[in-house]
N, C-alpha and C positions, 0 to 999 in steps of 0.2 A: 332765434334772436341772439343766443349766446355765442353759436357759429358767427355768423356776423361783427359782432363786436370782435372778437378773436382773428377772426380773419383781417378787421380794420385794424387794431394794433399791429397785427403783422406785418402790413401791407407798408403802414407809418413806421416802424422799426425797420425795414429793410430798406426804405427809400432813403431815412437818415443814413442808414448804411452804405448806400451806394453813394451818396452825396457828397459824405466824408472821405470813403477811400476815396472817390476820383477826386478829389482835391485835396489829399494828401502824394498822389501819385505822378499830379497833374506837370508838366514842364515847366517850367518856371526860368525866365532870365535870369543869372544873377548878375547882371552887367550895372550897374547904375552910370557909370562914366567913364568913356576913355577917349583921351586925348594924345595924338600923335602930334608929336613937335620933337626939336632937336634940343629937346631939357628932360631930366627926368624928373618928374613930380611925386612925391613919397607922405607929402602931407596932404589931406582929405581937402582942407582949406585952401590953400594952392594948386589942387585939381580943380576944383570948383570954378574956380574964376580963370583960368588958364582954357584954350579954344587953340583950333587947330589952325597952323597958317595956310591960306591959299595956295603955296608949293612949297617942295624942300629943291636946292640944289643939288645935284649930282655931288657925288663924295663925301656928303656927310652922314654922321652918324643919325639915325631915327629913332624916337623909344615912342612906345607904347605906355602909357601910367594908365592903369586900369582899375577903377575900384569897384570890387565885388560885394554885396550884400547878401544876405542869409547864404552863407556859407560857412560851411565847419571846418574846423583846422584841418589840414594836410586834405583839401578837397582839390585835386591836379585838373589845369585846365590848361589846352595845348594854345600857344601862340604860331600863327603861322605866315611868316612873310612872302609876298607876291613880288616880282618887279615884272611890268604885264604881261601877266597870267603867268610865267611861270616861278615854281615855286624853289627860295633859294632860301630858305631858312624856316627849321622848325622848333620851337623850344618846349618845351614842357616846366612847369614852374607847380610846387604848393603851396595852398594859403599858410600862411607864419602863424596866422592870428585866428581866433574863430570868432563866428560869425560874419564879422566885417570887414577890410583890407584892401591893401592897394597892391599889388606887382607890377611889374617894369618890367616891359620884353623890349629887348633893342636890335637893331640892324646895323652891324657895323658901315661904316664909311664904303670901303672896299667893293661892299655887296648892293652899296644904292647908285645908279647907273641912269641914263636920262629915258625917259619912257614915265612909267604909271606907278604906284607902289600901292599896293593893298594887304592890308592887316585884316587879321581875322582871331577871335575867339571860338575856341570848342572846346568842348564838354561832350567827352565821348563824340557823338556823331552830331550832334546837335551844332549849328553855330549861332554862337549865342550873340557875336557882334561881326562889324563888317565894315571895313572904313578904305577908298581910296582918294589918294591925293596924287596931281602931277610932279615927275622930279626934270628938272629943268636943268 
């Protein structure tokens, strides 16, 4: 009887145990919002209500305003610009701020051209966001 109980606690402590690490371990987005448009938005509140327009024109510039949640300071996440499929820009940026934040990846004028444009977030291998728009 005493093995038993023993064995049931143990059985209850290692399952908590696994429960925890794999959800301390677990992948997690930390993307909450990003908005490509020809403005850069740097306040949380003005991402917020800001949405992406139906095309950008050929030869303007594009930003990215991205705000990150649970993320700790200096946590680097790569931006990477498409015009279709292939790739003409890639940035690397760290968070300023910890936990919470917004950075701003842009596409100069020069390098937006008429076809497709697509933006992406990574984190290591992972991508954590993915957005295309037509450029006209």
């Amino acid at each position: 009887m005493k093995n038993s109980k023993t064995f049931i606690v143990f059985a209850v402590l290692l399952a908590i145990f696994a429960i925890t690490f794999t959800g301390c371990t677990g992948k997690t987005n930390t993307v909450e919002t990003c908005v490509l448009s020809t403005e850069q938005y740097t306040e949380k509140s003005t991402l917020e209500s800001a949405s992406h327009p139906e095309s950008f024109e050929a030869g303007q510039d594009i930003f990215a305003s991205v705000r990150f949640i649970e993320s700790p300071l200096s946590m680097a996440y790569t931006g990477i610009w498409y015009i279709d499929g292939k790739e003409v820009k890639v940035e690397e940026k760290e968070m300023m701020t910890d936990k919470s934040g917004i950075i701003v990846y842009s596409l100069t004028a020069d390098k937006v051209t008429v076809g497709t444009v697509r933006f992406e977030i990574l984190h290591g291998d992972d991508v954590l966001y993915s957005k295309e728009l037509p450029v006209q």
